[in-house]
MIPA-586154 format. One record per residue (C-alpha): y, x, z; residue number from 1; residue in three letters. Coordinates in steps of 0.05 Angstrom, whole numbers. Layout:
<lofis>
<Y: Y	X: X	Z: Z	k: NUM	r: ALA>
...
</lofis>
This chain:
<lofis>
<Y: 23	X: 140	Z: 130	k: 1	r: UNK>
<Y: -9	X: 147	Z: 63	k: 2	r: UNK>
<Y: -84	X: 141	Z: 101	k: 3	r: UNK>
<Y: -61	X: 84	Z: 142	k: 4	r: UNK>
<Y: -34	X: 45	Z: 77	k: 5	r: UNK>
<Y: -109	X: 41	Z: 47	k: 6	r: UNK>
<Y: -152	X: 32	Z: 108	k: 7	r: UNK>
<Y: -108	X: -29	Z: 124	k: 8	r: UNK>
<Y: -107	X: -48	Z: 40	k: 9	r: UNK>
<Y: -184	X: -35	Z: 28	k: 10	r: UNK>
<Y: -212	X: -57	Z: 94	k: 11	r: UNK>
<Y: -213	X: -133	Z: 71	k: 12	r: UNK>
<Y: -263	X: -112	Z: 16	k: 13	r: UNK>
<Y: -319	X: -88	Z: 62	k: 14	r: UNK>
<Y: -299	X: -146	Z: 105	k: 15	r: UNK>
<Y: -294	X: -207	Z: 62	k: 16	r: UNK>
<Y: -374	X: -237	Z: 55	k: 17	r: UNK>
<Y: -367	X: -243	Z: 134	k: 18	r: UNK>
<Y: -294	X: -271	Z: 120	k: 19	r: UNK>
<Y: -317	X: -323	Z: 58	k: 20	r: UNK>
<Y: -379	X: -352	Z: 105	k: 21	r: UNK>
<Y: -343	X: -355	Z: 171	k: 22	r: UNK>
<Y: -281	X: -392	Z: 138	k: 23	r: UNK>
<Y: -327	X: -421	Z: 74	k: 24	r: UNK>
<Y: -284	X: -385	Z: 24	k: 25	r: UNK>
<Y: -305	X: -391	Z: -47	k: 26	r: UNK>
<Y: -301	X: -329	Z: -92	k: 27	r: UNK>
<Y: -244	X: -353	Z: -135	k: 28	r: UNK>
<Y: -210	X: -354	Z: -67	k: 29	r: UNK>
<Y: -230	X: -290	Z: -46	k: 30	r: UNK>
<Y: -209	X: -251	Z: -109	k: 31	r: UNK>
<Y: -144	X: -288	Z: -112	k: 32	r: UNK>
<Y: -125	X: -260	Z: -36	k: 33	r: UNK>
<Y: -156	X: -190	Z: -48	k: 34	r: UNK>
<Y: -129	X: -187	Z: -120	k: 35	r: UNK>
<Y: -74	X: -230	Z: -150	k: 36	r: UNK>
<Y: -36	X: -253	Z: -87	k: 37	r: UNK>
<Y: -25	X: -175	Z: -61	k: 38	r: UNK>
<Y: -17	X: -146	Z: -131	k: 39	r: UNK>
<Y: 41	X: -193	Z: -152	k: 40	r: UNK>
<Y: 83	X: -182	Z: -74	k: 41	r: UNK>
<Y: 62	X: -109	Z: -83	k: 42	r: UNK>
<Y: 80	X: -98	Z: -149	k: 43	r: UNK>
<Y: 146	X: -136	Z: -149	k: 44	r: UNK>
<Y: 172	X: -119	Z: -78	k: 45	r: UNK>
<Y: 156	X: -41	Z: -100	k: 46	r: UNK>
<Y: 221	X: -51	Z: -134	k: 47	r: UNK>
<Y: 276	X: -80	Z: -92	k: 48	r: UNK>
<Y: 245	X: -39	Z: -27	k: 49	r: UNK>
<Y: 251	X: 24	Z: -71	k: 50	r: UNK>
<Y: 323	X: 6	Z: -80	k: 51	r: UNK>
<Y: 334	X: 2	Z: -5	k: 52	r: UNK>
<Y: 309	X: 63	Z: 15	k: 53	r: UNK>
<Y: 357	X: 97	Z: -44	k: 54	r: UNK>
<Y: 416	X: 71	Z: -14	k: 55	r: UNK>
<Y: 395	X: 78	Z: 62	k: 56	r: UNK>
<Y: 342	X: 111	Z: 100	k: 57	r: UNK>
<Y: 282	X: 127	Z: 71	k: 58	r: UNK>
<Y: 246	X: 149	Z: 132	k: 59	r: UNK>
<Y: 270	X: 83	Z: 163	k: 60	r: UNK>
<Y: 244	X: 50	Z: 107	k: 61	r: UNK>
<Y: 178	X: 74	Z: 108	k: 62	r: UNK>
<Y: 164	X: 71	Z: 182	k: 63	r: UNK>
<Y: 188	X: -1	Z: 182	k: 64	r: UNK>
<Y: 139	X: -16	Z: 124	k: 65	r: UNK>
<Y: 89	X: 21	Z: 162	k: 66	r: UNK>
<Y: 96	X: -31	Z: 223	k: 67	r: UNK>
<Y: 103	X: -87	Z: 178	k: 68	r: UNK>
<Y: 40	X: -80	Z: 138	k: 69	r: UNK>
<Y: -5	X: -60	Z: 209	k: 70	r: UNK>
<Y: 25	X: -125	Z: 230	k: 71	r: UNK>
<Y: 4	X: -166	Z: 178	k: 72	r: UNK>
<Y: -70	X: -124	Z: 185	k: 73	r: UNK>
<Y: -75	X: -152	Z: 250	k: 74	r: UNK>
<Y: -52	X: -222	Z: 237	k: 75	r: UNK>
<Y: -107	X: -223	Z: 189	k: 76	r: UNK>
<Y: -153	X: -227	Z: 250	k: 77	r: UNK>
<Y: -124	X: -294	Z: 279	k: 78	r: UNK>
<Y: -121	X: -332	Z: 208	k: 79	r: UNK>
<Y: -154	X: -401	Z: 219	k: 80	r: UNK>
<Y: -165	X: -421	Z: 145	k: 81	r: UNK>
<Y: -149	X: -396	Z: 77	k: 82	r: UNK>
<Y: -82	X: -409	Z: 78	k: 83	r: UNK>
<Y: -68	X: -368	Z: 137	k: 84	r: UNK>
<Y: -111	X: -309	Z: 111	k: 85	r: UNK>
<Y: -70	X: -313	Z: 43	k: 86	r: UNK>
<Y: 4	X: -300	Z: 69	k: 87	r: UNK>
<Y: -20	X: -250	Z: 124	k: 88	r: UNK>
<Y: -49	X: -211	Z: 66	k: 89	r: UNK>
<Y: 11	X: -224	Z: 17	k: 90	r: UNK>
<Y: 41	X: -192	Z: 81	k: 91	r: UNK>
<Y: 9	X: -127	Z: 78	k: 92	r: UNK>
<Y: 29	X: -127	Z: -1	k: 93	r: UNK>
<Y: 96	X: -128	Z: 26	k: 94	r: UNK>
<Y: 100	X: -79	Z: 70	k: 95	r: UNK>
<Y: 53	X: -34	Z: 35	k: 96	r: UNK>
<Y: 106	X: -44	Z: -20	k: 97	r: UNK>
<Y: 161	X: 4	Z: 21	k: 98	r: UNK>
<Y: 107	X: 64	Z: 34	k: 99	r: UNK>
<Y: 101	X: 103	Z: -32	k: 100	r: UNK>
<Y: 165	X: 101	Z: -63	k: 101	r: UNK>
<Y: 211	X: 130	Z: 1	k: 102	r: UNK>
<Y: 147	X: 179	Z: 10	k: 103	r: UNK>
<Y: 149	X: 198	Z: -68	k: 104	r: UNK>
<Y: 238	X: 221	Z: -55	k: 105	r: UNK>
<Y: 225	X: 250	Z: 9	k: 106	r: UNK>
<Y: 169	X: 298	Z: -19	k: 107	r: UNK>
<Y: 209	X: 311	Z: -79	k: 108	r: UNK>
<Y: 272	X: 333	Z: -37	k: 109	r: UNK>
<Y: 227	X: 377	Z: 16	k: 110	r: UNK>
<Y: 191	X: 412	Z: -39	k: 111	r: UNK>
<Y: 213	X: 456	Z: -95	k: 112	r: UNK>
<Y: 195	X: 439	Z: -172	k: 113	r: UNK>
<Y: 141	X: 499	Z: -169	k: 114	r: UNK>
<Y: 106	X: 467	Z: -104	k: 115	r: UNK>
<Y: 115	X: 390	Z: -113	k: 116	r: UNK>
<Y: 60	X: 381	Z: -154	k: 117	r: UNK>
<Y: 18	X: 407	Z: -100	k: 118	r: UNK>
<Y: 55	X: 365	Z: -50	k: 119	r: UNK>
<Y: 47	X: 309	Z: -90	k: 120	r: UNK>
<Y: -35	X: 319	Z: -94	k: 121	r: UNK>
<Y: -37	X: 326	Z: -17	k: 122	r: UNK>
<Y: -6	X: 260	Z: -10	k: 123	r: UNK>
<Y: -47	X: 223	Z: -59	k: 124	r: UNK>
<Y: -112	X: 244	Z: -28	k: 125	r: UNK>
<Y: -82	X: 194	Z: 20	k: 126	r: UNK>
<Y: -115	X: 140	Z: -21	k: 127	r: UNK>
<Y: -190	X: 170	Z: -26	k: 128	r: UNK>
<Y: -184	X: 192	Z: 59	k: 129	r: UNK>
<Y: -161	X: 113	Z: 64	k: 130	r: UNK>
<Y: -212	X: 84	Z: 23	k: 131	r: UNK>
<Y: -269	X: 118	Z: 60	k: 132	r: UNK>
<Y: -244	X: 105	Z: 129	k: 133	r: UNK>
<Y: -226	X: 33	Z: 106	k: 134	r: UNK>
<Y: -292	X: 24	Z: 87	k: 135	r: UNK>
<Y: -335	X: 62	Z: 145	k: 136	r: UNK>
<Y: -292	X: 36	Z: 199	k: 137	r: UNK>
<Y: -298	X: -45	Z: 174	k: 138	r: UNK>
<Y: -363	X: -42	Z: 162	k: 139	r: UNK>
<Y: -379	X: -6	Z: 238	k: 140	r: UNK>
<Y: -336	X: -46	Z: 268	k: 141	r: UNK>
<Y: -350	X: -109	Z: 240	k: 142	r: UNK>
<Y: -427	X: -94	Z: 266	k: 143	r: UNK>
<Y: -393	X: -77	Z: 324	k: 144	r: UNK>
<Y: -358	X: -129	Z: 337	k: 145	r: UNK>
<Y: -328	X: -181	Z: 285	k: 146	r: UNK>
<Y: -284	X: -184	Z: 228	k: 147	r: UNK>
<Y: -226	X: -206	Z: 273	k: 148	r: UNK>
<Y: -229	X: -154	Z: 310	k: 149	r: UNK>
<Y: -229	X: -103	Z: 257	k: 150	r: UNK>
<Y: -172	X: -124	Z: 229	k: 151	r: UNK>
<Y: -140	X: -119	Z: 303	k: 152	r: UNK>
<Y: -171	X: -44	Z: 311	k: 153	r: UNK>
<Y: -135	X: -13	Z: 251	k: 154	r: UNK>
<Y: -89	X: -53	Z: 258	k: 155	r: UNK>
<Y: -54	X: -37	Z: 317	k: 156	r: UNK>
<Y: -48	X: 26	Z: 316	k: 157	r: UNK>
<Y: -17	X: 23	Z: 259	k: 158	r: UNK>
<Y: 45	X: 2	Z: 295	k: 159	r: UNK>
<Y: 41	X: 49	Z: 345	k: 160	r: UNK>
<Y: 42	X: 107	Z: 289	k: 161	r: UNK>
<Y: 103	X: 73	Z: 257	k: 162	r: UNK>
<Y: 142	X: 90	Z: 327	k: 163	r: UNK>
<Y: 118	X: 161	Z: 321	k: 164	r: UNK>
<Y: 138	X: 172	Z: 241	k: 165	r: UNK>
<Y: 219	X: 137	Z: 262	k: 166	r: UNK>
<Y: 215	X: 189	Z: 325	k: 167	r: UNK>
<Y: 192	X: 244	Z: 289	k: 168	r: UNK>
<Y: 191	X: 248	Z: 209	k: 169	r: UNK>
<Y: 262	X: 275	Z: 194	k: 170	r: UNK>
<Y: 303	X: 254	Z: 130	k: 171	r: UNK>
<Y: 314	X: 306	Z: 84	k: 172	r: UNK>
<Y: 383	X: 328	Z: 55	k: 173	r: UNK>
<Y: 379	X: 279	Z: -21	k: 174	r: UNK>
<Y: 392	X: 324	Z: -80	k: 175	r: UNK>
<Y: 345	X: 381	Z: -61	k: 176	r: UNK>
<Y: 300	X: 355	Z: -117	k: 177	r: UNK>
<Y: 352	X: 379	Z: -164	k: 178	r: UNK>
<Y: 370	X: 314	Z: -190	k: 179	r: UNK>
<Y: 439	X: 304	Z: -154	k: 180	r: UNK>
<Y: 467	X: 231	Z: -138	k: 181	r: UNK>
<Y: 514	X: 212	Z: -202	k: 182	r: UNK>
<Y: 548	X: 157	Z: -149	k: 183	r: UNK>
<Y: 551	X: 108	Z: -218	k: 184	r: UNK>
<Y: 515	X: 48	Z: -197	k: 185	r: UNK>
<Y: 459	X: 41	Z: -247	k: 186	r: UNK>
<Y: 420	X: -29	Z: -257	k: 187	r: UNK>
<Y: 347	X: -52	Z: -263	k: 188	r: UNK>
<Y: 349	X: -61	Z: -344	k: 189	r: UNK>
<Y: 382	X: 4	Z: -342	k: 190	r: UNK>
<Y: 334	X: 47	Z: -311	k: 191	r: UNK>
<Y: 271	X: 3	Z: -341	k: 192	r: UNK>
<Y: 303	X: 12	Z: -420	k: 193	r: UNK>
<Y: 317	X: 91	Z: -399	k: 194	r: UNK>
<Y: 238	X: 110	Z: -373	k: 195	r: UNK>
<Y: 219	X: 62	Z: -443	k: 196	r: UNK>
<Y: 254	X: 108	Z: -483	k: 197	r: UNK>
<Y: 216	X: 164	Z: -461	k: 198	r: UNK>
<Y: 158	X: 167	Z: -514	k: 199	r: UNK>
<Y: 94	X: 179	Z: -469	k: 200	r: UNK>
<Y: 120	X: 130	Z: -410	k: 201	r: UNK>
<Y: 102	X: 69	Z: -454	k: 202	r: UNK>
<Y: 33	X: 98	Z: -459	k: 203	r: UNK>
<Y: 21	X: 122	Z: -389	k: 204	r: UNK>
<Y: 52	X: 59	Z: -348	k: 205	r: UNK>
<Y: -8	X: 11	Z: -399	k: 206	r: UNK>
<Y: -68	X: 62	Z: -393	k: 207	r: UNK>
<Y: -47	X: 72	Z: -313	k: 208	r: UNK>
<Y: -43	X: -5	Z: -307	k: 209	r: UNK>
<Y: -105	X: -18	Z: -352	k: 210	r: UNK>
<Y: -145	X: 31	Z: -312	k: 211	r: UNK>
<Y: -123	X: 2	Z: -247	k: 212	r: UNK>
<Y: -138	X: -65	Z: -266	k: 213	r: UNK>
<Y: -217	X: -53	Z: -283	k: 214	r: UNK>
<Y: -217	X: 9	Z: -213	k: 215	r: UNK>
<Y: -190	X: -41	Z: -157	k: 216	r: UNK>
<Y: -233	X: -96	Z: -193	k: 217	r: UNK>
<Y: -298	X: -49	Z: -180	k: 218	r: UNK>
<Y: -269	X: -42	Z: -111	k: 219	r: UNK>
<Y: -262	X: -99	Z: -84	k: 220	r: UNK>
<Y: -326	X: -137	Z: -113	k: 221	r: UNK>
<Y: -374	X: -70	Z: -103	k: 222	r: UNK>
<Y: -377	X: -82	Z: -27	k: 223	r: UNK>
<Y: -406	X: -148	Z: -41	k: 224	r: UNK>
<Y: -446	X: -144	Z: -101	k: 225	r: UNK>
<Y: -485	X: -85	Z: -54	k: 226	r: UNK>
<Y: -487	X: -136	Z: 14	k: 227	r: UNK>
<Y: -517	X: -191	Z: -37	k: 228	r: UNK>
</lofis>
C-alpha cells in the first residue's frame, strides 16, 4: 500500500514538463499543484482520517484511501485545464491522507515493542521502492505512450489492489501494542498540548518538517531542472 501511495504521489514530478506544455502551465502553477495544494489536504486531512480509523476500521480505512487516491491518479489523466488537474491532485492528498496513520496502529498492534522498530523500517522503505518506481514507470511510460495515460496505468491498478487489501489484510485485536484503550474521549488540543509537552517532540516535529520542506522541494523540481 505503502509502494502504491508514492508511485501515484511522485509520478506527477517526472510527468509535469510534458503536463505544463501540453496544458501551458506556468511554474508558479505547477509548484502550487505538486506542492502547496497536496501538502495543505494532506497534512490537514492526516488528522480527522486518523481519527476515523481509531474509532472504526482501520483496514477499511486504509483500503478505502487506497481506492480513493488511485482514483484521483487516474482522473489526473482526463484533466482538461489547470483547474481540473488541481482538485484531482488535491484528491490524491486526500486519500493519501488515510494510508499511514491506520498502517502506523496496525503495525504497532501485530508487532511486539522488541520487533516494531524493524516493522516500522520495512514499511517506510515503502517511500524509497515508490519513488523509484514512480519515477521509472512515468518517465517509460510517458515515452511510451503519454502522460494521460500514465496516470491511467498506475492508476488503475491501484483500485484493483484496494479490493485485494479489504479481502485480505485482517484487523488486528487494538491493545496488543500495549497501550490499552482508556474509553475517555480525548480532544485535538488535548493530544496536540500532551506530545508538546514532551521535551524532544517540539524539536523533532520542526527539524522533520524543515527537512521535508527543502527534500520534496528537490523532488519535485529535480526531474525538471535535469529534462531542461
Amino acid at each position: 500500500v505503502y509502494i502504491f501511495n508514492f508511485i501515484d504521489r511522485q509520478i506527477v514530478n517526472i510527468l509535469q514538463e510534458d503536463i505544463k506544455h501540453d496544458l501551458s502551465l506556468s511554474d508558479a502553477q505547477l509548484g502550487t499543484m505538486t506542492g502547496l495544494a497536496f501538502a495543505f489536504v494532506y497534512c490537514t486531512m492526516g488528522i480527522p482520517v486518523a481519527r476515523i480509523a481509531d474509532s472504526t476500521s482501520r483496514k477499511g480505512v486504509m483500503a478505502v484511501a487506497l481506492g480513493l487516491w488511485s482514483g484521483f491518479t487516474a482522473l489526473c489523466g482526463l484533466a482538461t485545464n489547470y483547474w481540473t488537474l488541481l482538485l484531482a491532485r488535491m484528491g490524491v492528498g486526500l486519500g493519501e491522507a488515510g494510508g499511514s496513520p491506520p498502517a502506523h496502529a496496525m503495525i504497532s498492534d501485530l508487532y511486539e515493542k522488541e520487533k516494531r522498530g524493524r516493522a516500522l523500517a520495512i514499511y517506510s522503505a515503502g517511500l524509497y521502492a515508490g519513488t523509484l518506481l514512480g519515477y521509472y514507470l512515468g518517465g517509460v511510460l510517458t515515452d511510451a505512450l503519454n502522460w494521460r495515460q500514465a496516470f491511467f496505468v498506475v492508476g488503475v491498478p491501484g483500485l484493483i489492489f484496494a479490493v485485494i487489501v479489504w479481502t485480505t489484510v485482517r484487523e488486528p485485536m487494538r491493545g496488543l501494542s500495549g497501550i490499552k484503550p482508556s474509553g475517555v474521549k480525548v480532544t485535538f488540543l488535548q493530544s496536540f498540548a500532551k506530545l508538546w509537552s514532551l521535551k524532544a517532540f517540539p524539536f523533532y516535529a520542526l527539524a522533520t518538517g524543515a527537512g521535508t520542506f527543502v527534500t520534496y522541494g528537490l523532488g519535485n523540481w529535480m526531474p525538471s531542472f535535469l529534462q531542461r
